[in-house]
C-alpha positions, 0 to 999 in steps of 0.5 A, spaced: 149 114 576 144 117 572 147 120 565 146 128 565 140 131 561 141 134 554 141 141 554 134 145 552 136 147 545 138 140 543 132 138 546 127 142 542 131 141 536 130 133 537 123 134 538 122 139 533 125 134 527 121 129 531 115 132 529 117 134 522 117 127 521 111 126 523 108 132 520 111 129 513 108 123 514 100 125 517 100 130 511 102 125 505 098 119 509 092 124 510 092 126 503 093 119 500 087 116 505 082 120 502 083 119 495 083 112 496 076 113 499 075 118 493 076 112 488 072 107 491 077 103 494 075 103 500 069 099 497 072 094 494 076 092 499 069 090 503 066 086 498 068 080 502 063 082 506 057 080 502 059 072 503 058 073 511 051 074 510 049 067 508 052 063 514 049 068 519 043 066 516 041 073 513 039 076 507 044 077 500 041 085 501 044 086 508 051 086 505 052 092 501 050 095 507 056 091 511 060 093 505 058 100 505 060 101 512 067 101 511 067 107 507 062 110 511 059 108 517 052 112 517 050 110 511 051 103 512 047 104 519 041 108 515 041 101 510 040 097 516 036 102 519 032 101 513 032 094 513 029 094 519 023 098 519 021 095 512 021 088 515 026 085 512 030 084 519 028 083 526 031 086 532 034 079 533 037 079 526 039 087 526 044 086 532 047 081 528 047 084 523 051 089 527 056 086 530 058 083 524 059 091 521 063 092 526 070 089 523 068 093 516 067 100 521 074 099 523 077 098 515 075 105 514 079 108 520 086 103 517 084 109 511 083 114 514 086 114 521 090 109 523 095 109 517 095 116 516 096 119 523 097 113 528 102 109 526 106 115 524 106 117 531 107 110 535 112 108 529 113 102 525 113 097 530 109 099 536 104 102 531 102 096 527 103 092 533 097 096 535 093 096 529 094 089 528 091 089 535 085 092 534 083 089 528 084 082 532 078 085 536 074 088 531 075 081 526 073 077 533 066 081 534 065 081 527 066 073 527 062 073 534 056 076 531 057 071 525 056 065 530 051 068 533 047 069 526 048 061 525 046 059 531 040 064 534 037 066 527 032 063 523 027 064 516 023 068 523 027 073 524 027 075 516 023 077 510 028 077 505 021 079 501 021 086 504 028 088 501 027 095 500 031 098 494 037 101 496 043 105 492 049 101 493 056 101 487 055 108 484 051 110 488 051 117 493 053 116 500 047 117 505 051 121 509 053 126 504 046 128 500 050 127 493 047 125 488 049 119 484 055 121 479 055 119 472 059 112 470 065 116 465 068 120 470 073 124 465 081 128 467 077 133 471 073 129 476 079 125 477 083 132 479 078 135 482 078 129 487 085 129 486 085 136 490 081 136 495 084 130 498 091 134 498 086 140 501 084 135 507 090 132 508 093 139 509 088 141 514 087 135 517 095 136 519 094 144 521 089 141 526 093 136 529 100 139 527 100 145 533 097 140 539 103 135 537 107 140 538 106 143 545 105 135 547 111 134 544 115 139 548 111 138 554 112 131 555 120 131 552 121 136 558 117 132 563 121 125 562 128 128 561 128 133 567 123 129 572 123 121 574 117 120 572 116 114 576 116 117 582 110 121 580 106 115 578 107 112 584 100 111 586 099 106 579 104 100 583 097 096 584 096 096 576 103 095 575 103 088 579 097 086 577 099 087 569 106 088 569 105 094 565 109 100 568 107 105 573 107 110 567 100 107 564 097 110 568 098 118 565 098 115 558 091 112 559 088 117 563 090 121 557 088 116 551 081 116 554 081 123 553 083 123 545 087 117 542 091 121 538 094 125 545 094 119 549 100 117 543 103 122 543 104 122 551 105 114 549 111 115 543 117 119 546 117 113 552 117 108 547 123 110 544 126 112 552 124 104 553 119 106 558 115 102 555 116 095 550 111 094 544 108 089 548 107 094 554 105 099 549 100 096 546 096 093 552 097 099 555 093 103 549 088 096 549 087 098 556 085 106 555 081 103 549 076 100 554 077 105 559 075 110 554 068 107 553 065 110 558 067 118 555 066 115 548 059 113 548 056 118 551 059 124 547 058 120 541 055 112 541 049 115 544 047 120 541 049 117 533 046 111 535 040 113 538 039 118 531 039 111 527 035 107 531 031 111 537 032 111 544 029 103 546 033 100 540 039 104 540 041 103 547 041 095 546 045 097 540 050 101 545 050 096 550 052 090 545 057 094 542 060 096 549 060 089 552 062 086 546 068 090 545 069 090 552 070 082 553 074 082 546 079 088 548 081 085 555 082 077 551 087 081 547 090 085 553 091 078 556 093 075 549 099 081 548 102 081 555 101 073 556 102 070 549 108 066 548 111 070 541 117 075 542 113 083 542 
């Protein structure tokens, strides 16, 4: 027999300090994120990627703008875009170049989403198992594109005497228009950096802070009053072909809309045991690859094709999609199926 539900009150008050918790830690981690960025180490962190360069056959120069992706994506697409038009990359060497990219991408969001929003919400455990995953992805199509280099490029796809004259270390981002600070930065720089990485902290948690609340609540109700899997029957062909649970199905269709919702939805069966970490990564896995189809049109086709045009753009897109396509559903397979405990 069933246990009887929790009363409402206690309900709403084990989500309200549920969230509480969570709201501590995105306001902290927020604040915290940007001001490694404000300080550069973000950058520092990067710096390896300046010795992938050689063995994909391309020049020393494309590495700053590798490095410079993972403090900001924009600008180290413009360098590339750079590059590019003065010669020194063809096609062939800038989707390389771009593949290799994608791994220094996903380091900024370990700064700036992931560590400070995602893994709050998921925990400890679900959370790094599924960061982890994630970076496996990236970290493969990164060494893809290294291949790649090593096997496709040669000295005709370069000219390493074209390299236009790039601002890289001290130098102003290229999304943000500034200008390049001074090399002394004295107490007030470092406190005027201070305070506005704990102003966007604060807002990045008055923005997210409401719409947790109300999915919270929602979910919490929905799963202590309602068998959920009786409304999610129609997912039993998934549920059998990837031993996931039938209650994959809701939280992929919300992951797809917003990564952030889709773990909130995620969070509350976990700690239910609806799902185990290795589900609820493959899960998130899985929305990832469902989501391409409502990402790319809302934000890689018209970021991409603002960098490149639309001829070059739409090859960028469709070897970024493919790729990450086939590497996230390798690792789907490789979380449900591996061998070691999850």
């Amino acid at each position: 027999m069933a246990s009887p539900a929790p009363a409402l009150p206690a309900l709403l008050w084990e989500v309200l300090l549920r969230v509480g918790k969570i709201t501590l830690f995105i306001a902290v981690g927020v604040s915290f994120a940007n001001l490694l960025v404000a300080f550069g180490l973000v950058e520092r962190i990067a710096v390896l990627s300046r010795y992938l360069t050689r063995p994909a056959n391309l020049p020393e120069e494309v590495g700053s703008a590798i490095l410079t992706t993972a403090a900001s994506t924009t600008a180290g697409y413009g360098m590339l875009a750079e590059f590019r038009e003065s010669g020194v990359l063809d096609d062939r060497a800038t989707l390389v170049a771009v593949t290799i990219n994608t791994f220094f991408g996903f380091v900024q969001h370990i700064f700036t989403f992931y560590a400070p929003v995602l893994i709050p919400i998921l925990g400890l455990e679900v959370g790094l198992a599924y960061v982890g995953a994630r970076a496996g992805v990236s970290l493969a199509i990164t060494l893809t594109g290294l291949l790649a280099g090593a096997v496709l490029l040669s000295d005709r796809n370069v000219d390493r005497g074209a390299a236009p004259t790039t601002e890289t270390d001290g130098g102003a981002r290229a999304d943000d228009g500034a200008t390049p600070e001074p090399a002394g930065r004295d107490d007030g720089t470092a406190r005027e950096k201070l305070r506005e990485s704990v102003e966007k902290g604060l807002a990045k948690t008055r923005e997210i802070v409401p719409r947790l609340v109300v999915i919270y609540v929602a979910v919490t109700l929905l799963t202590t009053y309602y068998d959920l899997t009786e409304v999610t029957a129609a997912a039993d062909p998934l549920a059998e072909l990837t031993g996931l649970p039938a209650a994959a199905v809701p939280v992929i269709a919300v992951y797809t809309l917003d990564t952030t919702n889709g773990s909130l939805v995620l969070a509350p069966l976990v700690e239910q045991g609806v799902f185990t970490t290795r589900t609820a990564v493959a899960t998130m896995l899985i929305g990832g690859i469902v989501s391409f189809a409502v990402s790319t049109f809302k934000r890689s086709i018209p970021f991409q094709y603002g960098i490149w045009g639309a001829e070059f753009g739409s090859k960028v897109v469709a070897v970024n999609t493919a790729l990450k396509v086939v590497w996230i559903a390798a690792f789907v397979a490789l979380v449900l199926y591996a061998p070691w405990p999850l």
